[in-house]
C-alpha positions as CSV (number, residue, x, y, z in Angstrom):
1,X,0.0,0.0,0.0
2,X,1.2,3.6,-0.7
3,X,1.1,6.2,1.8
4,X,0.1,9.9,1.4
5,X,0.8,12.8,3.3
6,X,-2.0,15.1,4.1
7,X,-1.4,18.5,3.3
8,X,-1.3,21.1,6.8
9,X,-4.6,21.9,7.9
10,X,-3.7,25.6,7.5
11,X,-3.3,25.6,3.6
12,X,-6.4,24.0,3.2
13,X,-9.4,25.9,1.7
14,X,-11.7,29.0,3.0
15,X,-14.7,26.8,3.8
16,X,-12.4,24.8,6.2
17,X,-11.6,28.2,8.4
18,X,-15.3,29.1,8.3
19,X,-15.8,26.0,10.4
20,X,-12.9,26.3,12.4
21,X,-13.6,30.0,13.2
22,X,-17.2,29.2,14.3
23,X,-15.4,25.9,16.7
24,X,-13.9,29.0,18.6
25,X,-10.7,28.1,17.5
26,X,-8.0,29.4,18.1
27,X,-5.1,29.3,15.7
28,X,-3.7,26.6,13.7
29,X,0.1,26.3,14.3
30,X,-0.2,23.0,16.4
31,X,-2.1,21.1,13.7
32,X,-2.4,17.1,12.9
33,X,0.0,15.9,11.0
34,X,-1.4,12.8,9.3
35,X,-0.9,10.6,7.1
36,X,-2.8,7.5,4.9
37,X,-2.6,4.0,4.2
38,X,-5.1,2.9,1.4
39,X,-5.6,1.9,-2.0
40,X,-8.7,4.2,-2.5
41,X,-8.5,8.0,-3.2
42,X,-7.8,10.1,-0.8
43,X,-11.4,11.6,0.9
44,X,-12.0,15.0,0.4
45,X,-12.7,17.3,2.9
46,X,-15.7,19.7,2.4
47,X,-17.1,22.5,4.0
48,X,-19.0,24.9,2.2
49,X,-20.7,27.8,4.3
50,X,-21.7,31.4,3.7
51,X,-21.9,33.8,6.8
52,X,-25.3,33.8,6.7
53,X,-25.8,29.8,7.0
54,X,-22.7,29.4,9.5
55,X,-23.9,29.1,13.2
56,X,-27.7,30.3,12.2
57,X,-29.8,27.5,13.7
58,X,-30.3,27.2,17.6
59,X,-31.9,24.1,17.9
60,X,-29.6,21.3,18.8
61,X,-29.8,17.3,18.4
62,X,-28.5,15.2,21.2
63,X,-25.5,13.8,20.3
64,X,-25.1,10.8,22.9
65,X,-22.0,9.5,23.8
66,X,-19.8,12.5,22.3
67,X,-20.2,15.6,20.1
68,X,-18.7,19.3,21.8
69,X,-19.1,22.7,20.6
70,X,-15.6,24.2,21.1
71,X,-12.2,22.4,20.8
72,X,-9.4,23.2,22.9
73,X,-5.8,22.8,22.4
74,X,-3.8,22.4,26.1
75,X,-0.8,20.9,24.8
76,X,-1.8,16.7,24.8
77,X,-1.4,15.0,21.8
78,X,0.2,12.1,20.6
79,X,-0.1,9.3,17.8
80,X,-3.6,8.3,16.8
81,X,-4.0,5.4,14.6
82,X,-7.4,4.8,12.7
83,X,-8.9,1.9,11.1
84,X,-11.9,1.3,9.2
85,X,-14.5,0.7,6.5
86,X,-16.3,3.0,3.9
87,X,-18.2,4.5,7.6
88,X,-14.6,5.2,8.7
89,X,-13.2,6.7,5.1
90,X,-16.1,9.1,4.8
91,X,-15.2,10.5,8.3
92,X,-11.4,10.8,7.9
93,X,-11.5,14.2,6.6
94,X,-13.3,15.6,9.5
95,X,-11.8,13.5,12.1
96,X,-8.0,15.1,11.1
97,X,-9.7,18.3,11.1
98,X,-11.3,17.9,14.5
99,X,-7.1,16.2,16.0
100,X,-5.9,19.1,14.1
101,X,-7.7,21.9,16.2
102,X,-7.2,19.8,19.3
103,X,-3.3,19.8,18.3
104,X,-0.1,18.1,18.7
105,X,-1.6,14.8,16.8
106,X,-0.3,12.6,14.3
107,X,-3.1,10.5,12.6
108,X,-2.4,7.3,10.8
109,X,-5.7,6.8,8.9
110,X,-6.2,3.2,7.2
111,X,-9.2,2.6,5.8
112,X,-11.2,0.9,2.7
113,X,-14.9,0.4,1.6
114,X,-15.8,-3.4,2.8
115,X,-13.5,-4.1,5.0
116,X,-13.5,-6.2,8.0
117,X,-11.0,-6.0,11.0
118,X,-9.6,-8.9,10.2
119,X,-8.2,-6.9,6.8
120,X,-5.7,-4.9,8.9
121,X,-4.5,-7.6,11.2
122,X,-1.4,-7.1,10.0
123,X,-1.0,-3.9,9.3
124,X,-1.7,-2.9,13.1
125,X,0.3,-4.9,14.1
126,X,2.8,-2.7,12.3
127,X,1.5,0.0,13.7
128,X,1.7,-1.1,16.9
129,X,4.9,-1.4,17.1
130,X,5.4,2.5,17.1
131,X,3.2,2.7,20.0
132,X,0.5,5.3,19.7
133,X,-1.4,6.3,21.8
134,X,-5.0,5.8,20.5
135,X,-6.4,3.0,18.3
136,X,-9.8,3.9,16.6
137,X,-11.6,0.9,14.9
138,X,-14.5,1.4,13.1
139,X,-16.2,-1.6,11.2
140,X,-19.8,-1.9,10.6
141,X,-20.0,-6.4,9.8
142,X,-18.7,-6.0,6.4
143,X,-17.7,-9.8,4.7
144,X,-16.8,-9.2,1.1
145,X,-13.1,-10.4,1.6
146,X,-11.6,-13.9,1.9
147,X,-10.7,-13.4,6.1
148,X,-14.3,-13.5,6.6
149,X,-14.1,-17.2,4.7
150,X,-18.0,-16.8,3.5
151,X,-19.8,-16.3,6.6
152,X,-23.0,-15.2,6.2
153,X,-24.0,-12.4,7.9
154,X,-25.3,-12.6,11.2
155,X,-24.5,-16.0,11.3
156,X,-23.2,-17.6,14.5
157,X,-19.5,-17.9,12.9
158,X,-20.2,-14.2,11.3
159,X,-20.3,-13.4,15.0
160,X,-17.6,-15.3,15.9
161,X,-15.0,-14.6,13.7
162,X,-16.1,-10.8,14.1
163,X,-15.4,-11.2,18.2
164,X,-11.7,-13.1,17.3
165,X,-10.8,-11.0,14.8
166,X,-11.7,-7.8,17.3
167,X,-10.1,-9.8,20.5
168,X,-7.1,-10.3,18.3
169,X,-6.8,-6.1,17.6
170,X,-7.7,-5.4,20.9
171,X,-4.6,-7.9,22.2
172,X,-1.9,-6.6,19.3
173,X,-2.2,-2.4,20.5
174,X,-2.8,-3.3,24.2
175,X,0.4,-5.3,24.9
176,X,2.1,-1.9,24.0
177,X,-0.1,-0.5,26.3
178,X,-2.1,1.2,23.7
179,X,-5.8,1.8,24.5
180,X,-8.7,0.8,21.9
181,X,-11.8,2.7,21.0
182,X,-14.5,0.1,19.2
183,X,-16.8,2.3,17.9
184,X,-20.1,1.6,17.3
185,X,-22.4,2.2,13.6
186,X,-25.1,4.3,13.1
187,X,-28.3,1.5,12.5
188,X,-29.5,1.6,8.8
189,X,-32.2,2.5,6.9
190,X,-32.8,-1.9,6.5
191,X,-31.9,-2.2,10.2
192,X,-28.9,-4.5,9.4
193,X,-26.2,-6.5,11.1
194,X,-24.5,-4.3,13.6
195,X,-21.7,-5.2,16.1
196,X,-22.4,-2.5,18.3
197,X,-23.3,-5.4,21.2
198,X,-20.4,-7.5,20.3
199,X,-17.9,-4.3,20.8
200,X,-20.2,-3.2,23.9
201,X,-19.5,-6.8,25.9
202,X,-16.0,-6.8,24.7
203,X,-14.7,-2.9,26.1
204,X,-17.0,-4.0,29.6
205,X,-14.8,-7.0,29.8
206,X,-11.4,-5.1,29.7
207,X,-12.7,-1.7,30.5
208,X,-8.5,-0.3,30.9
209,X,-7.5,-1.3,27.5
210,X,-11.0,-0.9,25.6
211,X,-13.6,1.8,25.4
212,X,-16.7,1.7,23.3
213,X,-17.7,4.9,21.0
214,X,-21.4,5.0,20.4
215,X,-20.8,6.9,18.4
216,X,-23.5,6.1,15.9
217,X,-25.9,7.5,18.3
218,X,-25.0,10.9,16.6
219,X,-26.8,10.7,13.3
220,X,-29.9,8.5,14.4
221,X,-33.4,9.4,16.4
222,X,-33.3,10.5,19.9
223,X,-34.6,7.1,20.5
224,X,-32.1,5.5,18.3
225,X,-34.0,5.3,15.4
226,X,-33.0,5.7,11.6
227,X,-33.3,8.8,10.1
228,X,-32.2,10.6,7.3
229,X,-32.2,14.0,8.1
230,X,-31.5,15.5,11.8
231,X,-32.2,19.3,13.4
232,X,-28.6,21.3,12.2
233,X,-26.0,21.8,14.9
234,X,-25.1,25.3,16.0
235,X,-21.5,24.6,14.9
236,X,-22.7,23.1,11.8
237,X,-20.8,25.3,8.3
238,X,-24.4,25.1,6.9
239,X,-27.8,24.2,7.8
240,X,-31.1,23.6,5.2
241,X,-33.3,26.2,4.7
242,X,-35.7,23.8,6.9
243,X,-33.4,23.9,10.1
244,X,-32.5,20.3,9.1
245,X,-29.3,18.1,7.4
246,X,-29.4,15.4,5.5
247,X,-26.9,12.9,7.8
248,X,-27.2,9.7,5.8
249,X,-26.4,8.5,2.1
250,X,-29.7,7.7,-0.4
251,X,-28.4,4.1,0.1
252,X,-29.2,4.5,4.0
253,X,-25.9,2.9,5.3
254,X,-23.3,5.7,4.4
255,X,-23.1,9.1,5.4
256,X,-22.1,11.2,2.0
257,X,-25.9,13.4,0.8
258,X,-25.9,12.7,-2.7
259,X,-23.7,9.4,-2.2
260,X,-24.3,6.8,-4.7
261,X,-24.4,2.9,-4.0
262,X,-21.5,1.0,-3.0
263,X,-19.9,-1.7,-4.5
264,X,-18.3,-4.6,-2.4
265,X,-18.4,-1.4,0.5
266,X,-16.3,0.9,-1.9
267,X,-17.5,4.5,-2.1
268,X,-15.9,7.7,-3.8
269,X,-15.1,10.6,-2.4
270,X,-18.0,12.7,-1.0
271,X,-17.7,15.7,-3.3
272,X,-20.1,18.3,-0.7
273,X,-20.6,18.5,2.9
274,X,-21.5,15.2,4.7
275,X,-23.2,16.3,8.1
276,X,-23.4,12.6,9.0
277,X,-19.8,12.2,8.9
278,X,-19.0,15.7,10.5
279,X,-21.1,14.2,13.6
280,X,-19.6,10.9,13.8
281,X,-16.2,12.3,13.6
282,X,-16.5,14.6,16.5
283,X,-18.2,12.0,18.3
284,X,-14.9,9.5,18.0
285,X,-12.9,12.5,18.5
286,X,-14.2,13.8,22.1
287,X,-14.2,10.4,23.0
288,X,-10.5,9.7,22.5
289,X,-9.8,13.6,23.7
290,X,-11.8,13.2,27.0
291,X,-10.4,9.8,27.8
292,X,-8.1,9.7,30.8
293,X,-5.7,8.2,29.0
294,X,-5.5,11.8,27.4
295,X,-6.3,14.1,30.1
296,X,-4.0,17.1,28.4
297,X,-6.1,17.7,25.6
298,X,-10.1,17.7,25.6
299,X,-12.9,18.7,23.5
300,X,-15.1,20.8,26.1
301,X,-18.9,21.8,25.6
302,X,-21.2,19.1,25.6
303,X,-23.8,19.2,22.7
304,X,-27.3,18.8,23.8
C-alpha cells in the first residue's frame, strides 16, 4: 500500500476556516500531521458555508456519547492510529480536522470500503509497534473479503470470527499498552447487522485497554431510530433552509448526501458537505480527547 501525506490543515481551503472560526478556535500552528494508508483516493474534505448559513440555527440534536461545541488545544497529543470501512473513510476528513484543532496529533488513517477488521490484522500490528497512543476501529460487519471465509451475515460464525478477529486487535495495540476505541455504527435504513453489542461486551470485559464509542448515536433518532435528516447543529458550516441536514447517504448505510451505491463497500469521495460524517467524527474525536488516557487535551462543551 502507498502512503500519502495530508497536506497542513492551515493551507487548506476558506470553507475549512469558516468552520474552524465558528469551533472558537483558536489558531492553527499545532495542527495534525497525518498521514494515509489505502488503495482508495484520498477523501475530500468539504465544508461549504456562507456567513449567513454558519452558526444560524439554535436548535440542537442530542448527540449521545460524544459531540462538543468548542475544541481546545492544552498541549496533549500524541499518535492516533485509525482503522476502518467506507463508515470510517467518509469520516477521515473531518476526524484530522477535529485532531488538528485539538493539536499536537499525528493521525495514521487506514481505511477501505468493505472491509473487515480482520483486513488490517497485520497492518496494526505494524503500527503497533510505534506505539500510539490511540487506536480507533470502526467496522460496521462488512464480509466481502476472503478473512471473513464466506460467513453469512449474522451468522453464529459471522459473529464469531467478528469477536476473534476484534479480541485479536484489541490484544496486538494493548500489549504496547495502547488503548482501543471500538466504535459503534449508526443503524441503517434496512436495520442490518450491527456489532455494536459485540464491541459493547467486549470494552466492559477489559474496561482499561478498551472503550466503546457510540458513536452512531450521533446521526440517528433521539430514541435511536434511523433517520435521514437531523435538526442542524449550531456549529454546523451550513444548515437547510428547513433547520434540518441530510446525515445519511440515499443508500441509507453511508453518510455522504448525494452518495451513490456501493460496490463490495467501496465509495468515492464525498464531493459536498456530509453532516453525517461531520457528527460521527467529532463523536470519535471527544471520546479519544476526553479519555483519561488523554487528560492534556479535551474537546469541552457538551452538545445537547
Amino acid at each position: 500500500m502507498q502512503t500519502k501525506e495530508h497536506r497542513p490543515l492551515a493551507g487548506r481551503t476558506a470553507g475549512v476556516l469558516v468552520v474552524l472560526l465558528v469551533l472558537g478556535i483558536a489558531g492553527l500552528g499545532a495542527g495534525a500531521a497525518t498521514r494515509r494508508v489505502s488503495n482508495s483516493p484520498k477523501p475530500k474534505l468539504v465544508l461549504t458555508a456562507s456567513t449567513e448559513q454558519v452558526g444560524t440555527t439554535a436548535g440542537v440534536p442530542g448527540t449521545s456519547d460524544g459531540g462538543g461545541d468548542k475544541l481546545t488545544d492544552r498541549g496533549g497529543g500524541g499518535t492516533v492510529d485509525f482503522f476502518g470501512d467506507s463508515l470510517g473513510y467518509q469520516a477521515e476528513p473531518y476526524l484530522d480536522m477535529f485532531f488538528a484543532e485539538v493539536g499536537h496529533y499525528t493521525v495514521s488513517n487506514n481505511t477501505y470500503g468493505g472491509t473487515a477488521t480482520c483486513d488490517w490484522l497485520s497492518r496494526m500490528a505494524a503500527a503497533a509497534t510505534e506505539r500510539p497512543q490511540a487506536a480507533i476501529l470502526v467496522f460496521s460487519g462488512n464480509a466481502f473479503t476472503p478473512c471473513m471465509e464466506g460467513a453469512a451475515l449474522e451468522s453464529p460464525e459471522y459473529y464469531d470470527l467478528y469477536s476473534s478477529y476484534t479480541e485479536q486487535a484489541i490484544g496486538i495495540f494493548s500489549a504496547v499498552g495502547t488503548h482501543v476505541f471500538l466504535v459503534g455504527t449508526p443503524i441503517d435504513e434496512s436495520s442490518g447487522a450491527r456489532l455494536d453489542d459485540l464491541y459493547q461486551r467486549l470494552a466492559q470485559a477489559n474496561p482499561l485497554a478498551v472503550t466503546y464509542v457510540n458513536a452512531g448515536a450521533a446521526v440517528e433518532t433521539p430514541a435511536g431510530r434511523f433517520t435521514f435528516t437531523l435538526p442542524c447543529l449550531s456549529i454546523e458550516p451550513s444548515c437547510g433552509a428547513n433547520g434540518t441536514n441530510v446525515v445519511r447517504s440515499p443508500d441509507g448505510i453511508h453518510f455522504c448526501p448525494d452518495g451513490t451505491p456501493a460496490d463490495q463497500g467501496v465509495t468515492g469521495s464525498c464531493d459536498v458537505y456530509s453532516p453525517g460524517a461531520f457528527r460521527f467524527a467529532l463523536s470519535m474525536v471527544t471520546a479519544v480527547t476526553q479519555h483519561p488516557s488523554n487528560a492534556s487535551a479535551s474537546l469541552v462543551g457538551a452538545v445537547r
